[in-house]
C-alpha positions in Angstrom: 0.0 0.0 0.0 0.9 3.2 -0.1 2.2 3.4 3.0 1.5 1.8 5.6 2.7 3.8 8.0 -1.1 4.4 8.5 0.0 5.9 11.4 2.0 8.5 10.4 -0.3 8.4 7.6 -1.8 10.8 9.8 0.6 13.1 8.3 -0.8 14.5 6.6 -1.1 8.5 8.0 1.8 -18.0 10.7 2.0 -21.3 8.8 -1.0 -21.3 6.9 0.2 -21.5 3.1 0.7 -18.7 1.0 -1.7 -18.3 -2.0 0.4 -15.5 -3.7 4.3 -13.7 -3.8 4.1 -10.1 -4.4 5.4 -9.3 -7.8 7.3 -6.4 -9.7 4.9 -3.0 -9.3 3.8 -3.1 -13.3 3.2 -6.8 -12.9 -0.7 -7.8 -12.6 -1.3 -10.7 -9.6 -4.8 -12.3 -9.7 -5.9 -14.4 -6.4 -5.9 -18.2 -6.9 -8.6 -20.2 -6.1 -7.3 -21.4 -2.4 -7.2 -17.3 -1.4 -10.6 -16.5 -2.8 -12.1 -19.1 -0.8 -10.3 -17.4 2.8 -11.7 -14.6 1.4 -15.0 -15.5 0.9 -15.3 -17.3 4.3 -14.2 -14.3 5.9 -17.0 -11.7 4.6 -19.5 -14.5 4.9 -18.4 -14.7 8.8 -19.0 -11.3 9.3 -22.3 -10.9 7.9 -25.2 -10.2 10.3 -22.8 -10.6 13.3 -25.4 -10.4 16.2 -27.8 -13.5 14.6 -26.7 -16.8 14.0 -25.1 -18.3 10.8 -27.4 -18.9 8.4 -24.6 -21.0 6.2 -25.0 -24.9 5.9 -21.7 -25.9 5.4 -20.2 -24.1 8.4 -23.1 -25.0 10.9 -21.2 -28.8 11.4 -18.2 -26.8 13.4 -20.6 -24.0 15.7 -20.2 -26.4 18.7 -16.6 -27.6 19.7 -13.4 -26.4 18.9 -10.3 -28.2 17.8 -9.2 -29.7 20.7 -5.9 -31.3 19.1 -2.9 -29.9 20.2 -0.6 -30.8 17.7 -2.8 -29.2 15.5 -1.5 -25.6 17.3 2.4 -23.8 17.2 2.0 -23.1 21.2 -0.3 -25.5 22.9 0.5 -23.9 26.3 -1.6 -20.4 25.5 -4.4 -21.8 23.8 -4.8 -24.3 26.5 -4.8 -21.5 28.2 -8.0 -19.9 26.7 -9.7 -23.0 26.7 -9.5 -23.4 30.8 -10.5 -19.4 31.0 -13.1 -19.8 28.5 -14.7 -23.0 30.6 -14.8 -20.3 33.9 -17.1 -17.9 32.1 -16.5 -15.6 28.9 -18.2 -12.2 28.1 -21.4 -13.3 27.0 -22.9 -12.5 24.1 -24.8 -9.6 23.4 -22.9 -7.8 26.0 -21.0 -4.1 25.4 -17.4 -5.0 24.9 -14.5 -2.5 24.9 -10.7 -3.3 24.7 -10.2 -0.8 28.2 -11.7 -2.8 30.3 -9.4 -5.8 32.0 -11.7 -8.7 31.4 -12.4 -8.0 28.1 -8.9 -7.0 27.5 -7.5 -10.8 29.1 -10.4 -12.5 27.6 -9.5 -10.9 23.9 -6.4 -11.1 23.9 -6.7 -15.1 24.7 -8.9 -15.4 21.9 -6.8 -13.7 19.9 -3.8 -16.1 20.5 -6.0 -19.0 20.2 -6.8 -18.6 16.7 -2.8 -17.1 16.2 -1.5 -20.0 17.4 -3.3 -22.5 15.1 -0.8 -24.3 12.7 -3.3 -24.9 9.4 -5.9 -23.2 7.7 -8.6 -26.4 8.1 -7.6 -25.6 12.1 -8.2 -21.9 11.9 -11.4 -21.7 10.1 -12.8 -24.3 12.3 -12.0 -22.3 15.1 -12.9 -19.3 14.0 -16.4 -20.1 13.2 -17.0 -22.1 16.6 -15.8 -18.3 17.9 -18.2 -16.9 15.8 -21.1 -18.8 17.8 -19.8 -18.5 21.2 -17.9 -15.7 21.8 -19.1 -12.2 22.8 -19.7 -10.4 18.8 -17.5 -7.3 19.7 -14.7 -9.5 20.7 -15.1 -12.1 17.9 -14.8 -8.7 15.5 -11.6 -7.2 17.8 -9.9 -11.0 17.6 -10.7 -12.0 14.0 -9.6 -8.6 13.0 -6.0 -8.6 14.6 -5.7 -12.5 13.7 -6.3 -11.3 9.8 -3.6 -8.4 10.3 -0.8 -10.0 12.3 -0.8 -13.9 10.9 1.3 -14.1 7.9 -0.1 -16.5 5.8 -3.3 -14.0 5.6 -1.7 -11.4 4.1 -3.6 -10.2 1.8 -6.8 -11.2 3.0 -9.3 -8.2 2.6 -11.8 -8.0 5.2 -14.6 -5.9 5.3 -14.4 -2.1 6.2 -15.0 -1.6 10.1 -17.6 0.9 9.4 -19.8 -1.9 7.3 -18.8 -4.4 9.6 -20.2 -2.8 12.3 -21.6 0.7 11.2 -22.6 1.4 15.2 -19.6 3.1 16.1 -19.6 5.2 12.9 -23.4 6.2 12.1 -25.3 8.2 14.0 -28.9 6.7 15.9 -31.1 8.6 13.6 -29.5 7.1 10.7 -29.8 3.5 12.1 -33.0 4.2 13.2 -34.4 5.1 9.8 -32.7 2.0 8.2 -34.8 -0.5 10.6 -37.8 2.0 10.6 -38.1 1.6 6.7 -37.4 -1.8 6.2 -40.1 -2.6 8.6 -42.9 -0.8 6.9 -41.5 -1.3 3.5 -40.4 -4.8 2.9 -39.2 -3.5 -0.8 -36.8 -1.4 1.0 -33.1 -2.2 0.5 -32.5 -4.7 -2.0 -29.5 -4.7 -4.2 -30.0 -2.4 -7.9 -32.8 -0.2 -6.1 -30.0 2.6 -6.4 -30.9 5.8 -4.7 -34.5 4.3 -3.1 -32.1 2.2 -0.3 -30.0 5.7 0.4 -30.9 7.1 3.9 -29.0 10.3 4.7 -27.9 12.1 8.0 -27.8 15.6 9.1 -26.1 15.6 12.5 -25.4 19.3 12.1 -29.5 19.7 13.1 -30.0 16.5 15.5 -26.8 17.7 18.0 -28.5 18.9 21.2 -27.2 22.9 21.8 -26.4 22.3 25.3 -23.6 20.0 24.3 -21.9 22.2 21.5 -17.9 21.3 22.7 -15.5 23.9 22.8 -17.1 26.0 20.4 -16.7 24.0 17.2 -19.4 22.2 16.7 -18.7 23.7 13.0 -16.1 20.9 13.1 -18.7 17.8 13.2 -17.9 16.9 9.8 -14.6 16.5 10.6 -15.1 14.6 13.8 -17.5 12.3 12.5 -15.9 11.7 9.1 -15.8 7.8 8.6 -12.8 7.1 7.0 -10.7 9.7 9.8 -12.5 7.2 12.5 -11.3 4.3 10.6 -7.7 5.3 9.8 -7.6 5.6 13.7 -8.8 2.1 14.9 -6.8 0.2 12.3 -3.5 1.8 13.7 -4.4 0.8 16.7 -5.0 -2.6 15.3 -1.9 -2.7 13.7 0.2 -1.8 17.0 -2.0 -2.9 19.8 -0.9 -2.2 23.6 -0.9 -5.5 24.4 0.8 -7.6 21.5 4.8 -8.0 22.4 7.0 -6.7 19.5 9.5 -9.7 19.7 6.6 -12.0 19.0 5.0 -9.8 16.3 7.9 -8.4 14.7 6.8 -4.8 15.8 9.5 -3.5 17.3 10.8 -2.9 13.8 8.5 -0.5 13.0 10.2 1.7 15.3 6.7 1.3 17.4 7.1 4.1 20.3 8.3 6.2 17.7 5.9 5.9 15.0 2.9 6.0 18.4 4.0 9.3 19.2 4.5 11.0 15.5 1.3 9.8 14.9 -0.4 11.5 17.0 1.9 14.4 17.0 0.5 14.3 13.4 -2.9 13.7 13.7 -3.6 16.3 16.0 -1.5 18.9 13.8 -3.9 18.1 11.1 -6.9 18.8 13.6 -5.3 22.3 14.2 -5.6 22.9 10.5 -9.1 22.4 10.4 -9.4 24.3 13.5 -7.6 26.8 11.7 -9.6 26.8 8.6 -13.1 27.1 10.4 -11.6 30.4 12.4 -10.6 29.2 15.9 -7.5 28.5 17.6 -5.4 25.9 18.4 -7.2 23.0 21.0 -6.1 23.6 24.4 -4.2 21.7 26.2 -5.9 19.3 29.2 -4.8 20.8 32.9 -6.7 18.3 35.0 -8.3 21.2 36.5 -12.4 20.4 37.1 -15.1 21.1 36.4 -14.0 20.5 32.8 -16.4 22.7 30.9 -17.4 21.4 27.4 -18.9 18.0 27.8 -19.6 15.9 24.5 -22.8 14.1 23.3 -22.2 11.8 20.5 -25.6 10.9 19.4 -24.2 7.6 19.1 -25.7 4.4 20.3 -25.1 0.1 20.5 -26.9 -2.3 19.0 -29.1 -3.3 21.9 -29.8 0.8 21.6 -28.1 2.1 24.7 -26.4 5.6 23.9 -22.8 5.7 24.3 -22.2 7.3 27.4 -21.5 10.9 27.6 -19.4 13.6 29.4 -21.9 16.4 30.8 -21.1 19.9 30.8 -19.1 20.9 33.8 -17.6 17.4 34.1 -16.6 16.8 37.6 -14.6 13.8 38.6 -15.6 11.0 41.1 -14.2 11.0 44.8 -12.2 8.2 44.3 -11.2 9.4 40.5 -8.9 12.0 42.0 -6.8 8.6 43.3 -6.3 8.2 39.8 -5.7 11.5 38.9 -3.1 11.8 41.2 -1.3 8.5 39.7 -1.3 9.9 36.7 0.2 12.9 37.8 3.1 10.9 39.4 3.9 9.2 36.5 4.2 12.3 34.5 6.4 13.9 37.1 8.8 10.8 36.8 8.7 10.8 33.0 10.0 14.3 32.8 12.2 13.4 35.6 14.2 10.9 33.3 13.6 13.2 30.0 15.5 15.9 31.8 18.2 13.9 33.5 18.8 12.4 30.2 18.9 8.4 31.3 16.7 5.7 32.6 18.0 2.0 34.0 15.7 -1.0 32.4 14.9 -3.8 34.7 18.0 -5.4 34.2 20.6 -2.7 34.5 21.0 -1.4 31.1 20.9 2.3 30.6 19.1 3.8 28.4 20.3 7.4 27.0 17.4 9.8 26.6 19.9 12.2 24.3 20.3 9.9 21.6 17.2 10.5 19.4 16.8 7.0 18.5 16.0 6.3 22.0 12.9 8.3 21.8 11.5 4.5 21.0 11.5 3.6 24.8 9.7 6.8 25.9 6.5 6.1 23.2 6.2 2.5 24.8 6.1 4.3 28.2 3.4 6.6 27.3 0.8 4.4 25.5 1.7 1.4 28.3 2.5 -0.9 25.3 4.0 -4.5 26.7 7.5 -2.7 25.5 7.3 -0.4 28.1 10.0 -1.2 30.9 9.1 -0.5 34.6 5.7 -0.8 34.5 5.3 -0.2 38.6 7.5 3.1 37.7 5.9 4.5 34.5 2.1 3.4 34.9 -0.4 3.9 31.9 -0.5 7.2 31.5 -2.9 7.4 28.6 -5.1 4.4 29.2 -5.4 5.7 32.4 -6.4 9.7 31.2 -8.9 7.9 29.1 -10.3 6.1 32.2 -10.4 9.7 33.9 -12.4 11.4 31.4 -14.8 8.9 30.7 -15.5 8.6 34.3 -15.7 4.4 34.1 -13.0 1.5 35.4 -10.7 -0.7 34.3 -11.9 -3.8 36.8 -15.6 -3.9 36.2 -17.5 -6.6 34.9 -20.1 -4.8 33.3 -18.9 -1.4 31.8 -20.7 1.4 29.8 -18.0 2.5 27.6 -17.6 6.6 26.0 -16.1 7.5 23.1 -12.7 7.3 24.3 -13.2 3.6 25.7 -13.4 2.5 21.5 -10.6 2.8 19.1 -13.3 3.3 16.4 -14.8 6.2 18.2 -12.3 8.2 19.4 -11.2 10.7 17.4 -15.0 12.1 17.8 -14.5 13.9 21.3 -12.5 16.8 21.1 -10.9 16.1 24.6 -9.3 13.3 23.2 -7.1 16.1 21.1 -6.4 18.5 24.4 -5.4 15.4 26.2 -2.8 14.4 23.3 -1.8 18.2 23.2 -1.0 17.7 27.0 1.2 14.0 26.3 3.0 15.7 23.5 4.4 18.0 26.3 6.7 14.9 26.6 7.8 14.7 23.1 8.6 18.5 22.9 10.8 17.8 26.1 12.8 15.1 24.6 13.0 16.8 21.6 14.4 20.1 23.5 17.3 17.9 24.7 18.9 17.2 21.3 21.5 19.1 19.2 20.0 21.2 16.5 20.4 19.6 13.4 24.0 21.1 11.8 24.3 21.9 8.2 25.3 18.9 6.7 22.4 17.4 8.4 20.0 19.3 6.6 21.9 19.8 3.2 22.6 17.6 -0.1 25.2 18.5 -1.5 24.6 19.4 -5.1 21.2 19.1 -4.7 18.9 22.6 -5.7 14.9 22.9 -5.3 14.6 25.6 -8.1 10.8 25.9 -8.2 7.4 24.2 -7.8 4.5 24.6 -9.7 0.9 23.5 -8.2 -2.4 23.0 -9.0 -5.3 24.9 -7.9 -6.2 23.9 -4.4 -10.3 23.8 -4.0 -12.2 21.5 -1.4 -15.7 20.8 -1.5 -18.3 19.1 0.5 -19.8 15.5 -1.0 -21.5 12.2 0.1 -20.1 9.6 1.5 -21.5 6.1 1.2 -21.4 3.1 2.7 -23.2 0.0 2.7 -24.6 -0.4 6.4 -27.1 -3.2 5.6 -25.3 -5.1 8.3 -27.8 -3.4 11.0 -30.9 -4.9 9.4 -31.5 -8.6 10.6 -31.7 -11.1 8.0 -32.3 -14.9 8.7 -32.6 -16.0 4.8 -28.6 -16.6 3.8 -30.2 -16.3 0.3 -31.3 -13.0 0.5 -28.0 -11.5 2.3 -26.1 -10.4 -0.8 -29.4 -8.9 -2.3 -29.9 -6.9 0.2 -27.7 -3.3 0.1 -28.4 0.1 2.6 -27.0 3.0 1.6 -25.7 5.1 4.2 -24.8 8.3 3.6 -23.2 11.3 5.3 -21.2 15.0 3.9 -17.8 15.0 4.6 -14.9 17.0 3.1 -13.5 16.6 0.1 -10.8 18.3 -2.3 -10.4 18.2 -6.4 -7.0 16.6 -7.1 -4.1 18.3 -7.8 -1.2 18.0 -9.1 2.0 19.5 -8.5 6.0 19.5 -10.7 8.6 19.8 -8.8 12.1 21.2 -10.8 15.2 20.1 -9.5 19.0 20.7 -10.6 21.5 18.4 -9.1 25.1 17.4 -9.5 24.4 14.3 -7.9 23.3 10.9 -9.4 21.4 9.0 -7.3 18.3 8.2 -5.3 17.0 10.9 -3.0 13.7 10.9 -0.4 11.5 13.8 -1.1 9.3 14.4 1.9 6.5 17.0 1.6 4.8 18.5 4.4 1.7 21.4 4.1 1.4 24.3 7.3 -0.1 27.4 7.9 1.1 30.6 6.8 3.4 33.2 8.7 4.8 36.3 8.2 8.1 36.1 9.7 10.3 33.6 9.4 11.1 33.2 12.5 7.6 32.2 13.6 8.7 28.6 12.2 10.0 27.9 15.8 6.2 27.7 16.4 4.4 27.0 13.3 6.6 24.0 12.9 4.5 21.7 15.4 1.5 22.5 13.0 3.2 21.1 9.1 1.7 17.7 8.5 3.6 15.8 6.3 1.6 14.6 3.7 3.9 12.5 0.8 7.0 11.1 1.0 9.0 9.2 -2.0 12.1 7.8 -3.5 13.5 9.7 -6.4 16.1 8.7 -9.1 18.5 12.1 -9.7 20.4 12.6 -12.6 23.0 15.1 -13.3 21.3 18.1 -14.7 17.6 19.3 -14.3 15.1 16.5 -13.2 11.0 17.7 -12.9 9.2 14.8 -10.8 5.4 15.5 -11.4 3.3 14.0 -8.7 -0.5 13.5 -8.4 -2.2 14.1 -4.8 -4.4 11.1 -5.3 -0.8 9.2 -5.4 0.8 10.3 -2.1 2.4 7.5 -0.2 0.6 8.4 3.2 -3.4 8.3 1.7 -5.7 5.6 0.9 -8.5 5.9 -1.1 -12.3 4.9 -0.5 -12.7 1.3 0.1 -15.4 -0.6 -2.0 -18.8 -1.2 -0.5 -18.9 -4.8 1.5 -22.2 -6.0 -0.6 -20.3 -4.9 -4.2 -16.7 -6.4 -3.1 -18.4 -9.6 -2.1 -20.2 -9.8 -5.5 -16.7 -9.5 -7.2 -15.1 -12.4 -4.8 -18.1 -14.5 -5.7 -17.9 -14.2 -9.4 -13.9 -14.6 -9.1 -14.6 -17.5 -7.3 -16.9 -18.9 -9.5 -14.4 -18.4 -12.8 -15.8 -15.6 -14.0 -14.2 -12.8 -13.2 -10.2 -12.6 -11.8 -9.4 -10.6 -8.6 -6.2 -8.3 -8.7 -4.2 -8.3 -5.7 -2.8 -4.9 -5.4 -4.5 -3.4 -2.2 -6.3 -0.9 -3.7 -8.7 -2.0 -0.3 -6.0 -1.2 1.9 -7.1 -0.8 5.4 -4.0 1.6 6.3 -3.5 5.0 5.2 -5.1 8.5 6.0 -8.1 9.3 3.8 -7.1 11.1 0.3 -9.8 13.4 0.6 -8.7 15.1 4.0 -4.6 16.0 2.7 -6.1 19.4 2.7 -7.8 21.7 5.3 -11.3 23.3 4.3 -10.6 26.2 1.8 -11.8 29.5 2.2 -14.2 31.1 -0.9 -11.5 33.7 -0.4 -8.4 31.5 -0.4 -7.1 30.5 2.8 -3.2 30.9 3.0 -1.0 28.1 3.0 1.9 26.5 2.1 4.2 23.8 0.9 7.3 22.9 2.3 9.3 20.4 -0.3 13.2 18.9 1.1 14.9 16.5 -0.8 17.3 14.6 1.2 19.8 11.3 0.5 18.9 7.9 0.7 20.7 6.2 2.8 20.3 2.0 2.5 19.5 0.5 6.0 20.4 -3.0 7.2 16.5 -3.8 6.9 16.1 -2.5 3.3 19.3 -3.5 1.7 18.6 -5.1 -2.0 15.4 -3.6 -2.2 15.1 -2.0 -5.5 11.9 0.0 -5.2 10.3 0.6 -1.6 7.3 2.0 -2.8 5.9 -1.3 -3.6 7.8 -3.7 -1.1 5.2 -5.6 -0.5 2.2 -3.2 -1.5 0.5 -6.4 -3.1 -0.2 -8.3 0.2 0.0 -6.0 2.9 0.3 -2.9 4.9 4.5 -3.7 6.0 3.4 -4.0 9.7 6.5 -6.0 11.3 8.6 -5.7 8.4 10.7 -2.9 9.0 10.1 -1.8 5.4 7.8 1.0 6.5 10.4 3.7 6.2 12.5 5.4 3.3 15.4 5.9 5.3 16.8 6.0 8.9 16.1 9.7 9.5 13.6 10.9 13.1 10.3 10.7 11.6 9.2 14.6 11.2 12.5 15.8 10.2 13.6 18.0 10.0 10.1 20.0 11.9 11.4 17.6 14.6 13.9 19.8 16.9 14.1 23.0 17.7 15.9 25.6 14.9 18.8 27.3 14.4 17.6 30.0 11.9 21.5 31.2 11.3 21.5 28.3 8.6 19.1 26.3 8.5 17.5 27.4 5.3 19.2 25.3 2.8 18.8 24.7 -1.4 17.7 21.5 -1.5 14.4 22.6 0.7 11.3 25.2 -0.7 8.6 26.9 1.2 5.9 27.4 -1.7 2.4 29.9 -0.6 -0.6 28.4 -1.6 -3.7 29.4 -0.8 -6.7 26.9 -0.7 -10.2 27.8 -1.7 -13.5 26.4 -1.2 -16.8 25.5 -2.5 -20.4 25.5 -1.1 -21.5 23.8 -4.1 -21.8 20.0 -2.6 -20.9 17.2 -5.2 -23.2 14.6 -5.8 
């Protein structure tokens, strides 16, 4: 894919044989027969995930699991799941999140259960007994991870989140209207009715005034945008807290890192937006209460309940401030080690906190991830911030989860942006400590941006649809794939653009361009501050030769975006025919689940042109140990995956945000092989249909 560094994507980003190699980036690879059929099971599993399967040939296998143990790589976990299992799971029907510790031990058991099984007969077995018996938010959470993290499923397209389970991602009124018409109009909703099955919804009229948070309830579009919502949960899927990176090959995606410029990112491009709808940047969480702005997310579960909300003038619980004041330990003893420059791990080693690299161990400690050393030291600082302001626990056996207790559903509550604005604090800090990068850092030699031309920015309002038939029951299996809801919501949009980059070098060789959009400023100087707000939106390998070179590049091509995934109902009509000889399916994730949307690179426009600009810096490639012989690492393996574990995510070895990543040193740090470029971005009212 394009990236898969879905995480800084934000910048805006196991034995089972193999059914396919991934090829040369101009070949064509069609699935075989044996990886249409894995394909096939899986959106057939999925379907209608709260009533039973309605499939004959996977009914024999609902009631036991494979109890074989030579039939599984490590015997010892599973047989651990099958002994918790027998004491009591989650039952079905039940709220699930991953922040709560039963759930959380109970998933993560499942999970390794279906991991650890050695063939594909043994895994689909398994999976569909789970399917049956398991809680239908933690069968989702555990089939999704085992699809992402086992190798032999590479490849394997599942169903978008949002159309697996459109609850966390459509608003009540639309669900409501889906079930409302389908009972009274039993026409309602089959496949080729077109627009008839489209149900629309306008949250901008249904959100209750006394909840408008911080102001921007302008921004709803934005918070609410599906495939922003999305992006987030799969990152989260891809580097969960609790998966070991020696196990999962993790710790090669330079996971602390990547956790914290993700974010930094993500909430840089929020600040645009803020930005473009007049307000300022988010504030940054104090822990002082009553916190003002509480959030209502019009949001509900299957069984109805509402998510649970944060009330205006939040006030903590008596025994929250317990917690509170855990969390404010740990900070103080993070900063503690930041500013002394060194911590000891467990087992003597010292780690030094001015070497940048090392800023690896300090993103484990923040999100709590099972890299994290010193657990009784550090704590959970996040995990537990989200436990704060949702006002819920960690040790309950029956929990009624907020927005920030859902990977799918965070990125809707604003206070989930002033809390990260408060964590980066951290990342500032560590950054303060380093040398500013010299002259040769920033340089290449020989190497001179002359110019860059670009397109005319323009954003727009559209629909967005989906297919959220998944929320209507159906108990005929004939009539599942004829059946196709429509939902459909406005969200932000830009025309593509295109800009050509001219280049004169005296240099022959492969260079990383790296492309990052900020706001405005008058004084150069202002870049000490403004820097924390570019999002870096492309970044690519380039062939110099001696002279001028012109690299022409497409927005809908950048490295860190994904485009719209195809509707489930429509991408299981093209497996089926594949699968039935006649059609072929091209592997060449074009359904990626990694990636930040295409359509939000830019901020809203203005109708009067909102300033901007471009920031282009072409730097060396330097070959690392982990991508040594490969030729092109645009597509390395683009065809079956995402690169999570492989250590193939990056270009080069450079800090991810470089070089917006330390503090300045204006006397030369302005060199010819980088370009600031004003832009100005305009908008439309006229919605695209």
């Amino acid at each position: 894919m394009k990236w898969a560094i879905a995480a800084i994507a934000v910048s805006l980003a196991v034995v089972v044989s193999g059914s396919y190699t991934p090829s040369l980036k101009t070949d064509i690879t069609y699935a075989d027969k044996d990886f249409l059929l894995k394909q096939k099971f899986f959106f057939e599993i999925l379907r209608n995930i709260h009533l039973p399967l309605q499939y004959e040939e996977y009914l024999p296998y609902t009631k036991v699991w494979v109890e074989d143990k030579s039939l599984y790589l490590n015997y010892d976990i599973v047989y651990k799941f099958f002994n918790f299992y027998k004491l009591g799971y989650l039952e079905k029907g039940e709220i699930f999140t991953i922040y709560n510790k039963f759930h959380l031990k109970q998933t993560y058991l499942l999970f390794t259960f279906l991991y650890n099984c050695k063939d594909w007969d043994t895994l689909y077995k398994n999976i569909i007994w789970a399917r049956e018996n398991v809680n239908e938010g933690m069968f989702i959470y555990a089939v999704t991870l085992t699809v992402l993290h086992r190798t032999d499923l590479k490849g394997i397209i599942l169903p978008a989140i949002y159309e697996i389970y459109p609850y966390y991602f459509f608003n009540t009124d639309m669900i409501r209207s889906v079930n409302y018409r389908k009972m009274y109009d039993p026409k309602f909703g089959f496949y080729g009715n077109g627009k008839y099955n489209v149900v629309y919804s306008n949250y901008t009229l249904t959100y209750p005034t006394e909840y408008k948070v911080y102001g921007d309830f302008n921004l709803n579009y934005y918070y609410e945008d599906v495939g922003l919502n999305s992006f987030y949960y799969y990152f989260m899927m891809d580097y969960p807290f609790f998966l070991g990176g020696d196990e999962f090959g993790l710790f090669k995606d330079r996971r602390g890192e990547m956790y914290f410029y993700m974010h930094q990112q993500l909430l840089a491009r929020y600040n645009l937006e803020r930005f473009s709808n007049f307000l300022p940047k988010i504030g940054t969480l104090t822990w002082r209460f009553p916190l003002k702005f509480g959030y209502f997310s019009l949001l509900s579960y299957w069984n109805g309940i509402p998510f649970k909300n944060r009330d205006v003038n939040y006030m903590l619980r008596d025994y929250d401030y317990v917690k509170l004041d855990w969390i404010k330990d740990w900070e103080f003893r993070v900063r503690k080690i930041i500013d002394q420059g060194y911590f000891l791990l467990d087992d003597g080693t010292k780690i030094d906190l001015r070497k940048w690299e090392n800023i690896d161990y300090l993103g484990n400690i923040i999100v709590g991830n099972v890299e994290t050393m010193n657990y009784g030291y550090f704590g959970f600082i996040e995990t537990l911030s989200r436990f704060v302001l949702s006002g819920v626990d960690f040790e309950t056996f029956k929990t009624w989860p907020t927005l920030m207790m859902h990977f799918e559903t965070t990125l809707r509550d604003p206070v989930f942006y002033s809390l990260w604005d408060r964590l980066l604090d951290f990342y500032y800090l560590f950054k303060s400590y380093l040398p500013y990068y010299t002259f040769d850092d920033l340089s290449f030699k020989g190497v001179v941006i002359k110019d860059v031309v670009i397109d005319k920015l323009l954003t727009y309002f559209d629909f967005f649809d989906a297919d959220i038939s998944n929320v209507i029951p159906m108990t005929n299996v004939n009539k599942f794939w004829d059946l196709s809801v429509i939902g459909r919501t406005k969200r932000l949009n830009h025309k593509p653009f295109t800009y050509t980059l001219d280049v004169m070098s005296e240099f022959k060789g492969k260079g990383v361009v790296r492309v990052f959009l900020g706001p405005k400023f008058d004084k150069f100087l202002d870049l000490e501050y403004y820097r924390k707000f570019f999002v870096e939106i492309d970044q690519y390998l380039v062939d110099l030769i001696v002279g001028k070179n012109t690299f022409v590049r497409n927005s809908r091509d950048f490295f860190w975006s994904v485009k719209d995934r195809t509707m489930y109902t429509d991408l299981y009509k093209k497996i089926m025919t594949s699968f039935e000889g006649k059609d072929k399916f091209i592997l060449d994730m074009s359904e990626a689940h990694c990636g930040f949307p295409d359509r939000l690179i830019l901020p809203k426009g203005w109708p009067s042109g909102l300033a901007m600009q471009f920031y282009f810096i072409i730097t060396p490639y330097i070959t690392t140990t982990t991508t040594e012989g490969v030729k092109d690492l645009s597509f390395f393996d683009k065809y079956i995956s995402c690169g999570v574990g492989t250590g193939l995510r990056y270009f080069d070895t450079l800090p991810m945000g470089f070089p917006f990543d330390r503090e300045i040193d204006f006397t030369y740090w302005y060199t010819k092989n980088m370009l600031f470029k004003d832009v100005f971005i305009y908008h439309t009212d006229d919605i695209k249909y």
